[in-house]
C-alpha positions in Angstrom: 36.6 36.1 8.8 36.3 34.7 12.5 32.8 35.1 13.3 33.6 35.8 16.6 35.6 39.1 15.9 32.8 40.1 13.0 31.0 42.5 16.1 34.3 44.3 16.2 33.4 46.2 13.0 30.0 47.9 12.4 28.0 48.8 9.7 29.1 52.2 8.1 33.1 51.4 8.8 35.4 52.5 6.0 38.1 49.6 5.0 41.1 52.2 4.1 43.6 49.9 3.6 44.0 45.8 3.7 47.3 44.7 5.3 49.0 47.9 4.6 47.6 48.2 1.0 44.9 51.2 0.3 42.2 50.3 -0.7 41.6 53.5 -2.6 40.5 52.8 -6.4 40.4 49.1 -5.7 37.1 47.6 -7.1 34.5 45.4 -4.5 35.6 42.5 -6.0 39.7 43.4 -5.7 39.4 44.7 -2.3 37.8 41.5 -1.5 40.3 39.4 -2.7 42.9 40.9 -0.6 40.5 40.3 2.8 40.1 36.1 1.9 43.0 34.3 2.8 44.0 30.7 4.0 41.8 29.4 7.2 43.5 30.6 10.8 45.7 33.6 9.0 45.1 37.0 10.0 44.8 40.3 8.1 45.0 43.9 9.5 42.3 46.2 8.2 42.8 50.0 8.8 39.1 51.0 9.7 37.7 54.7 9.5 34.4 55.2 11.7 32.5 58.2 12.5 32.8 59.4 15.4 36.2 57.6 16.4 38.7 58.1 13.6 41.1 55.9 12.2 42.3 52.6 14.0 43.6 49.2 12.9 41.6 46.0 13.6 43.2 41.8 13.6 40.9 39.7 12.3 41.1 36.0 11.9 40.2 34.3 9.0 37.8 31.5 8.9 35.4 29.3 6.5 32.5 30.8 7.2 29.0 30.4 5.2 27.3 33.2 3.8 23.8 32.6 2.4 24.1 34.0 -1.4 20.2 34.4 -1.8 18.0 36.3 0.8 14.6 37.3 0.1 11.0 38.4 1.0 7.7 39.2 0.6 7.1 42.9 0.6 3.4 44.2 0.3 3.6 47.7 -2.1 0.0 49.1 -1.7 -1.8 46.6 -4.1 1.5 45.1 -5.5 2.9 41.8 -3.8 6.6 42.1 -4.3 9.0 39.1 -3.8 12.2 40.7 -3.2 15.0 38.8 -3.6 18.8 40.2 -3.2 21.7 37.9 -4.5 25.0 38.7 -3.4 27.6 36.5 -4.6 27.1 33.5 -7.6 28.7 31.0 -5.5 28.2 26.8 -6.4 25.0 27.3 -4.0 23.4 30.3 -5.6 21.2 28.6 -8.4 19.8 26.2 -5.6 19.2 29.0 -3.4 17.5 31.2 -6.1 15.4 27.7 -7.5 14.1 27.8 -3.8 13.4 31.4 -3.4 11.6 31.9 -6.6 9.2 28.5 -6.0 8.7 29.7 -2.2 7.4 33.2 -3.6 5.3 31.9 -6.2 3.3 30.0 -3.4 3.2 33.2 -1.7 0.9 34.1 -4.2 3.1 37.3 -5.4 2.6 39.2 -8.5 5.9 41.0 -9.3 9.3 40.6 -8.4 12.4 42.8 -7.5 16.1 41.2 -7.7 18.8 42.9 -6.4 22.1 42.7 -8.0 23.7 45.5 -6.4 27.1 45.4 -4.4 27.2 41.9 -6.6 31.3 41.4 -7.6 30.2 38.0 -9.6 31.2 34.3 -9.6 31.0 31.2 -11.1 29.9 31.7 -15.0 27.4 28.4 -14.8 25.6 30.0 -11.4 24.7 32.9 -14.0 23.4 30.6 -16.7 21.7 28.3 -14.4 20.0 31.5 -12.4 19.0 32.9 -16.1 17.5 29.9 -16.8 15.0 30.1 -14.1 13.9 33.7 -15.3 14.0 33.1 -19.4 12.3 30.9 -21.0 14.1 31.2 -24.3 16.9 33.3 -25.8 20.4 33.4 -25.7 21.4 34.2 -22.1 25.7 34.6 -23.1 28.1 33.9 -25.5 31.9 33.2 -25.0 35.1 32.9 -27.1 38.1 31.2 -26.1 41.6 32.6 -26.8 41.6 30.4 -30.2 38.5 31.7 -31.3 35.9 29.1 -30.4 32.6 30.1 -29.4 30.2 28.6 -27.2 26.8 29.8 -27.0 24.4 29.3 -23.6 20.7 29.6 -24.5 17.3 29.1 -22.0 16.3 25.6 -22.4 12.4 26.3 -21.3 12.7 25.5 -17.9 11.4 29.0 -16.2 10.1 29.1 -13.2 8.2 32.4 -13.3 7.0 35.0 -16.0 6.6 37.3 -14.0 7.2 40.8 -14.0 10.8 41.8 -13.7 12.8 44.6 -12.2 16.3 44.3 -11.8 18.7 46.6 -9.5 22.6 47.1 -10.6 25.5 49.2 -9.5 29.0 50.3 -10.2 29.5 47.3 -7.9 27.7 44.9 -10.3 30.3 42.6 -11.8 31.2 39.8 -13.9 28.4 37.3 -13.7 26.0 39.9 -12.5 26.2 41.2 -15.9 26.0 38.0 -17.5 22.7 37.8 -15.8 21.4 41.2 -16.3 22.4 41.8 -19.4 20.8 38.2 -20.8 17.5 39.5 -19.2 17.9 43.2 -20.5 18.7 42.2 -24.1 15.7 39.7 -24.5 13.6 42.3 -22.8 12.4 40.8 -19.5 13.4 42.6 -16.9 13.8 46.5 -16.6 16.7 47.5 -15.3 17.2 50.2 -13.0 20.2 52.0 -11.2 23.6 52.7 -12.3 25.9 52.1 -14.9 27.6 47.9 -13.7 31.3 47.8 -13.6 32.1 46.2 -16.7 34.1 42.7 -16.6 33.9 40.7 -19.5 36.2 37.8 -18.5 35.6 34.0 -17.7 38.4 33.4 -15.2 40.0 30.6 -13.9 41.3 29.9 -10.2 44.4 27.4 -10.3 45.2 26.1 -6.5 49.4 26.7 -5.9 51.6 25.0 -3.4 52.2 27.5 -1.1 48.0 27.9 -0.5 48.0 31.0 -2.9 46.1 31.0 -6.5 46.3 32.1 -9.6 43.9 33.3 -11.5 43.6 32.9 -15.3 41.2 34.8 -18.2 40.5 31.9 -20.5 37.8 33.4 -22.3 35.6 36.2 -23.3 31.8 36.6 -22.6 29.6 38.5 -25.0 26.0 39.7 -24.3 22.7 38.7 -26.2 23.4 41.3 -28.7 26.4 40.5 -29.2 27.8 43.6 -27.2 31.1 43.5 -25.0 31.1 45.2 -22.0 34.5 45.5 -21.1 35.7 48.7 -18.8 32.5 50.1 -20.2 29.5 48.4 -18.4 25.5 47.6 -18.8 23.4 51.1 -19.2 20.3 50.6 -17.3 17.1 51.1 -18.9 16.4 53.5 -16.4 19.1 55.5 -15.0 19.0 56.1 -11.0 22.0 57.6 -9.8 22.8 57.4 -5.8 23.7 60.6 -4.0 27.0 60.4 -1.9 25.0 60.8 1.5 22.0 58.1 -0.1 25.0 55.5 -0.8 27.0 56.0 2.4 23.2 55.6 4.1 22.3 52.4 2.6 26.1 51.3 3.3 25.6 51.9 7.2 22.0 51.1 7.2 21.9 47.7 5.3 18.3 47.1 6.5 16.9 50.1 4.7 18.0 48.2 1.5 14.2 47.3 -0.6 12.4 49.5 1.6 10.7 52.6 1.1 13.8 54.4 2.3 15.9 52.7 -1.1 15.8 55.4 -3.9 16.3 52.2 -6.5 13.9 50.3 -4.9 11.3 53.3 -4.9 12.1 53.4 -8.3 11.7 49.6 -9.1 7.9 49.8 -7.3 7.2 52.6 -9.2 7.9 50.5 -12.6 6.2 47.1 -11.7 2.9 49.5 -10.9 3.1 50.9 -14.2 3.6 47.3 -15.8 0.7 46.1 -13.8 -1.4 49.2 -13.9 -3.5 47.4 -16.5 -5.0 44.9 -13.6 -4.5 41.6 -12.2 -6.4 39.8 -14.4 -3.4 40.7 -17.1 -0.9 39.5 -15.1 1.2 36.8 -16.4 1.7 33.7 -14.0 4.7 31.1 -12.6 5.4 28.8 -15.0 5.0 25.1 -13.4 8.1 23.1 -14.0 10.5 20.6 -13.1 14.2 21.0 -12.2 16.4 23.9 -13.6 19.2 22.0 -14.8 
């Protein structure tokens, strides 16, 4: 959307509808679909804010980059967290995430948080490469094509940290944010901690049309580590940490609170890495020095 006309929505607004269609029961990732659209066309969006009801809003749409990786150094008594949140595995996330993870590592932390919450998904390859950087062996995914063949992605020993691992998920935690969690989950080295993830289990594929429209195609199947499918059904996190109503529509509205001491998750995630670490320093386990990812 038109930079420009971004201000004239705020943190906290309610999308009810895109263009006329509710968005009631749509998924982050469906709802989102119907926002994109070519460069320079417009969409209505019917917005609900408190304090001023219900009013429609004309956006432009524009190509407009979005950093997929942020993330920080956040100090957690004697714990030096990198925090990174990943929001979208786009064709520049696995860069992004290389340079993140190396930049923390010279930052000297000890312990890192990634948030994969709010997450809808991406490109399949983002997920293997970003793996890769975390595992340094194991099978990350599996998928099977609609003739039956089966190709198998594994680590290739190119991580660039072992450190420890705490990974944040949601109902809004998608597609290749499974791939990635559930490749870390299954060969035990991350925790993960939040809410049940929304369950795709398809390998898609965009084909450009004519008219500017797409369609999209399922051309394969991805299986988990163990061999699990996840379909409509989801990753279970190894700890559970539900959101209240009032915590989600909070973090919604207050999108700096997100990895602070205000994040119930987050809290949660601290609270594990301590308990990992509890045991000193000295047995903490150390970046791993290496060359390129892929």
């Amino acid at each position: 959307l038109s930079p420009a006309l971004i201000p004239a929505l705020n943190a906290g607004d309610r999308i009810l509808a895109v263009d006329s269609k509710s968005t009631k029961g749509l998924s982050l990732e469906d709802a989102s679909e119907l926002i994109r659209g070519k460069v320079g066309s417009s969409v209505t969006l019917r917005i609900a804010r408190p304090g001023q009801g219900i009013f429609e809003i004309e956006l432009t749409r524009a190509q407009i980059e979005i950093p997929s990786v942020r993330y920080s150094v956040k100090q957690e008594g004697n714990l030096r967290v990198g925090y990174i949140s990943l929001n979208e595995f786009s064709s520049h996330a696995a860069e992004q995430m290389q340079r993140a993870i190396r930049n923390l590592n010279q930052q000297k932390v000890n312990a890192y948080v990634l948030d994969l919450r709010g997450n809808p998904g991406g490109l399949l390859f983002s997920s293997i490469e970003i793996a890769r950087m975390w595992m340094q062996e194991g099978e990350i995914v599996s998928t099977i094509d609609r003739i039956g063949g089966k190709q198998a992605y594994t680590a290739n020993r190119t991580a660039l940290t072992n450190l420890p691992l705490a990974i944040l998920v949601d109902g809004n935690s998608a597609s290749a944010s499974e791939i990635l969690t559930g490749a870390l989950k299954d060969n035990k080295r991350a925790t993960v901690i939040g809410s049940r993830t929304f369950g795709k289990a398809a390998v898609q594929s965009v084909h450009a049309l004519s008219d500017g429209s797409g369609l999209t195609v399922t051309v394969s199947r991805y299986y988990l580590p163990s061999g699990e499918d996840i379909s409509l059904k989801g990753i279970v996190p190894d700890i559970r940490q539900e959101l209240t109503l009032e915590q989600r529509q909070l973090l919604s509205s207050q999108p700096g609170w997100r990895g602070t001491s205000k994040d119930p998750q987050y809290g949660r995630a601290i609270a594990v890495l301590k308990s990992t670490t509890a045991s000193g320093p000295g047995t903490l386990s150390q970046p791993i020095n290496s060359g390129r990812v892929w």
